[in-house]
N, CA and C of each residue as an Amber inpcrd file, in Angstrom:
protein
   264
  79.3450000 133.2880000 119.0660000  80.7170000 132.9820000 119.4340000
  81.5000000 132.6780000 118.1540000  82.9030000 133.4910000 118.1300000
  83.3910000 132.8000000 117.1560000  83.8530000 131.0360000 116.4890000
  84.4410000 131.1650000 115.6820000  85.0350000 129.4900000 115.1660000
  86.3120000 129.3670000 116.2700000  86.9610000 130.7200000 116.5020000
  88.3240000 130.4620000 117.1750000  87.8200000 130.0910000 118.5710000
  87.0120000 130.8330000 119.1600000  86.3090000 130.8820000 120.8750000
  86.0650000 129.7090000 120.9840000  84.9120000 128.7720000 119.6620000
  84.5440000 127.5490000 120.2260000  85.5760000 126.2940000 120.1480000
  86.2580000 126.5850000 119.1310000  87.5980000 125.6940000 118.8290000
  88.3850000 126.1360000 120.0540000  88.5880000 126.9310000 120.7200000
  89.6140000 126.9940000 121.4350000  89.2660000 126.7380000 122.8690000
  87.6110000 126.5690000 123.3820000  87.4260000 125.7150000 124.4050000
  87.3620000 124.4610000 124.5380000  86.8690000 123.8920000 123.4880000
  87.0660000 122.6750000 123.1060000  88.4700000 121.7050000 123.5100000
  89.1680000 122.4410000 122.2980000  90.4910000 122.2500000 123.0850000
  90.9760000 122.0220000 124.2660000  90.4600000 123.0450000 124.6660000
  91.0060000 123.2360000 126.5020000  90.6570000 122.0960000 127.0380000
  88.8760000 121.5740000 127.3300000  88.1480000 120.7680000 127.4480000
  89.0210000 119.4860000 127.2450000  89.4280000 119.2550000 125.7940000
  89.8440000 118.1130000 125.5700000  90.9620000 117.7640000 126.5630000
  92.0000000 118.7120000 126.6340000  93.1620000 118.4620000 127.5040000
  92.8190000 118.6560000 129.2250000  91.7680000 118.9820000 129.4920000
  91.2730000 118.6630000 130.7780000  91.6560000 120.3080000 131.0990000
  91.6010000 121.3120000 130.5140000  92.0110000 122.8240000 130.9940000
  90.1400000 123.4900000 131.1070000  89.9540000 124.2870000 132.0850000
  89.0810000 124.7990000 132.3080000  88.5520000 126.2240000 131.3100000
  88.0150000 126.3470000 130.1640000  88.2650000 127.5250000 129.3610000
  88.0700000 128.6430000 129.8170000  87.8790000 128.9920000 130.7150000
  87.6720000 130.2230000 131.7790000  88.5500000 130.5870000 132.3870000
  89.9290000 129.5070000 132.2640000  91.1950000 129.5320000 133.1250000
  92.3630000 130.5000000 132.3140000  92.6940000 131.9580000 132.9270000
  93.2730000 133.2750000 132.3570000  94.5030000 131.9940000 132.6100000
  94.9460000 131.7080000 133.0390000  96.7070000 131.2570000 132.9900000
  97.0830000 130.4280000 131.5120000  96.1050000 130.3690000 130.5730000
  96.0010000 129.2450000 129.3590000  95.7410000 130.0970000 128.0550000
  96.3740000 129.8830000 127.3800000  95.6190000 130.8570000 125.8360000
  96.1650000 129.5900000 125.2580000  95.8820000 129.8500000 123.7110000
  96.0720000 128.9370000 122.5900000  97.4460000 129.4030000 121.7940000
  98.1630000 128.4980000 121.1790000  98.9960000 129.0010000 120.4340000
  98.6300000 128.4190000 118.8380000  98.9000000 128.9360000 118.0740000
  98.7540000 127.8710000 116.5290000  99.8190000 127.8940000 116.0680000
 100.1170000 126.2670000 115.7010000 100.8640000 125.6970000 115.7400000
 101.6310000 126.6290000 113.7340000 100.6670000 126.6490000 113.5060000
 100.9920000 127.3990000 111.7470000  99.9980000 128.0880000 112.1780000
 100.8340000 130.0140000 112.4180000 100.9470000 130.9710000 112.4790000
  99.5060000 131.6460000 111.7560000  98.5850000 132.1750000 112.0640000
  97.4580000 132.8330000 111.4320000  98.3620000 134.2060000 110.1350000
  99.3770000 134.2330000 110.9600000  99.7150000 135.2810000 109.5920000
 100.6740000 134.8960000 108.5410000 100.5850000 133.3440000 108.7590000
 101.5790000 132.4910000 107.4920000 100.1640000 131.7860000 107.2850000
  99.0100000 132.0860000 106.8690000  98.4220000 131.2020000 106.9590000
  97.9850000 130.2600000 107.1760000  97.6630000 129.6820000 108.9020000
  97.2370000 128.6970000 109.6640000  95.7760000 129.3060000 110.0360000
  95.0930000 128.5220000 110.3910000  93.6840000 128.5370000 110.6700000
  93.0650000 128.7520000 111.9050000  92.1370000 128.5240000 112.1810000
  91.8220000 128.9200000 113.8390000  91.0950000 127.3550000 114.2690000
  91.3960000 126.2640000 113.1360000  91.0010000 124.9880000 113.3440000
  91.3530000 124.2890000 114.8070000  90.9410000 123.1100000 115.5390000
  91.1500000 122.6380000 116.0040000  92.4950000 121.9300000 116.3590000
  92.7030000 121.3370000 114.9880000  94.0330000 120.6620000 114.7450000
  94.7730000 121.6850000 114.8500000  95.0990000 122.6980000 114.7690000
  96.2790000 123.9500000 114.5520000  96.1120000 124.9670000 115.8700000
  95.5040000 124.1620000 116.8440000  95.3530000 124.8610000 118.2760000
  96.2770000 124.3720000 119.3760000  97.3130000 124.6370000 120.1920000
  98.0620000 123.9440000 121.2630000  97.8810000 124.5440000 122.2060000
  97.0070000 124.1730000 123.7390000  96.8000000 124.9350000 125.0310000
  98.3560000 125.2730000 125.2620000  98.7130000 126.4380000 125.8740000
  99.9400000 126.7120000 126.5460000  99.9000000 127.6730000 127.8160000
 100.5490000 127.3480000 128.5710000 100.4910000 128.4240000 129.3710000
 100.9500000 130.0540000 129.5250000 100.4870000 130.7510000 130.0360000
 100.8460000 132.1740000 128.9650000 101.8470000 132.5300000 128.9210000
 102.8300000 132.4820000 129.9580000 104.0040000 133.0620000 129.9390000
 104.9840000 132.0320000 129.2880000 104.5530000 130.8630000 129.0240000
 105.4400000 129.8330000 128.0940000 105.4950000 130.1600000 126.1740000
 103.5040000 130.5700000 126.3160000 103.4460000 131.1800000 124.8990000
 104.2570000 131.8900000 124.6930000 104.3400000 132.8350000 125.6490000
 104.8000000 134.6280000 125.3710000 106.3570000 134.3040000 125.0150000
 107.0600000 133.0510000 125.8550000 108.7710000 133.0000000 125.7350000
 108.2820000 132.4580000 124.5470000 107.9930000 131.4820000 123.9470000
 107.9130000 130.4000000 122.8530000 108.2820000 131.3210000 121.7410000
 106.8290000 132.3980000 122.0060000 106.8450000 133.6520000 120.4350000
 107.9690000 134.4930000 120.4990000 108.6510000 134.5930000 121.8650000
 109.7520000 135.7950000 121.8490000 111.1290000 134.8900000 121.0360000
 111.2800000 133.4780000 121.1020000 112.6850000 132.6240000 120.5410000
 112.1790000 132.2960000 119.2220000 110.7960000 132.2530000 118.5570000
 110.7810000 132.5460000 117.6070000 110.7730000 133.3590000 116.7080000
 110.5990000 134.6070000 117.3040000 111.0830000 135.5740000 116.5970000
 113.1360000 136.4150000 116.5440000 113.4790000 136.1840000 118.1950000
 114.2160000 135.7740000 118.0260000 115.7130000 135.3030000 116.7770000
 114.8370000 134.4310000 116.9330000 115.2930000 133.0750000 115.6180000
 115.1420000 133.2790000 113.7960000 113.8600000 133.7240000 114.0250000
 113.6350000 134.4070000 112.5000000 113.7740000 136.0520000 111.7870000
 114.4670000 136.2850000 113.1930000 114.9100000 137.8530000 112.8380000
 113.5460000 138.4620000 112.8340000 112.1220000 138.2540000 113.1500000
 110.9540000 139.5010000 113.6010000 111.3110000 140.2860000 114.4480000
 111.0350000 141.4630000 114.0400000 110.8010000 142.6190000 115.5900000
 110.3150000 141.9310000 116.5000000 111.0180000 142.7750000 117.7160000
 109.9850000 142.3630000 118.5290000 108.9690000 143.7220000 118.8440000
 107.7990000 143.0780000 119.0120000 106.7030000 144.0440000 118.8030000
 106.7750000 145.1780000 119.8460000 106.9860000 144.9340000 121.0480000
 107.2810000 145.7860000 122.4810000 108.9090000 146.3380000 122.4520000
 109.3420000 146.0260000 121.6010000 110.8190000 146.8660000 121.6160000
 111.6320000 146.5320000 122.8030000 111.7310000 145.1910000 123.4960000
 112.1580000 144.7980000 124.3700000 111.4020000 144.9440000 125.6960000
 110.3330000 145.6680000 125.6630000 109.9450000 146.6450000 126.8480000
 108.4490000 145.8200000 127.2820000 108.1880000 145.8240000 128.5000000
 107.1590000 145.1190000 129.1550000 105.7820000 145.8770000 128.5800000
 104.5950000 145.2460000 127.8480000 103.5650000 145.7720000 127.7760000
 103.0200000 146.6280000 128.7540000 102.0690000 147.5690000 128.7460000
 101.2810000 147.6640000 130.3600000 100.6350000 146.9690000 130.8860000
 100.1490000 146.1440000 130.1090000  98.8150000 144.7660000 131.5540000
 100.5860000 143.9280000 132.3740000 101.3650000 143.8950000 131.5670000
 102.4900000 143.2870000 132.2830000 103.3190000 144.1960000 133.0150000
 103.6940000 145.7710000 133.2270000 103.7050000 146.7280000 133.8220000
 103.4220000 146.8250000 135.3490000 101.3920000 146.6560000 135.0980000
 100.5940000 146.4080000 135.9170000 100.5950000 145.1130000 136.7760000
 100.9650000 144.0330000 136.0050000 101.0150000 143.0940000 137.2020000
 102.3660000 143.0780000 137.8460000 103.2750000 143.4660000 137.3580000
 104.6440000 143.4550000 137.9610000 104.3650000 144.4700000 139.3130000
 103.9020000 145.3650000 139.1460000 103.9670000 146.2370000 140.5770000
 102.5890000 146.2730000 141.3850000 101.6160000 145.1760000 140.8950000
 100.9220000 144.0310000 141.7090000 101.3420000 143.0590000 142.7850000
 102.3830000 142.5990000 141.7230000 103.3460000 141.4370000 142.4140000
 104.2260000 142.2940000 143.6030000 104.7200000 142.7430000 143.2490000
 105.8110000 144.3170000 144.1420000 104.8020000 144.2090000 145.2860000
 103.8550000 144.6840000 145.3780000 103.3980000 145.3170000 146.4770000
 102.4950000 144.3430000 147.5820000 102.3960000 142.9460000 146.5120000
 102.3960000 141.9850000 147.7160000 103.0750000 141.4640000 148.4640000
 104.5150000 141.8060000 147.7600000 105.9250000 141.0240000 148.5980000
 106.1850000 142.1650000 149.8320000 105.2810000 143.1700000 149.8260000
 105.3570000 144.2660000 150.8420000 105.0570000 143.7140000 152.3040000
């Protein structure tokens, strides 16, 4: 297992989140590609779609692309007309 996998259940653990639980990823707090770590301390549980807004106003904010060009990934594609077809 990696340093990030075990640091990042841990985490979970600590805050009482189940690490098996898909609604939770990690965010780091200092950015792995500004050089932040996959440490403990530089791990924040979030929920995913809070991550996903969090990273979209920070980029946003710092003038990054956005990576999807405004446009819904496909696993998010896919659950949108998941969702659709249960409201059927």
């Amino acid at each position: 297992m990696s340093n990030y996998k075990e640091n990042r259940s841990r985490v979970f653990e600590i805050c009482g989140i189940d690490p098996k639980d898909r609604k939770y990823n990690c965010h780091h707090e200092q950015f792995r590609s500004e050089g932040g770590s996959d440490d403990k301390s530089n791990l924040f549980p979030m929920e995913v779609g809070e991550h996903k807004q969090l990273h979209k106003t920070i980029s946003e904010q710092e003038g990054y692309p956005d990576p999807n060009g405004g446009k819904m990934s496909r696993k998010e594609q896919r659950k949108a007309r998941k969702r659709r077809k249960k409201r059927r």
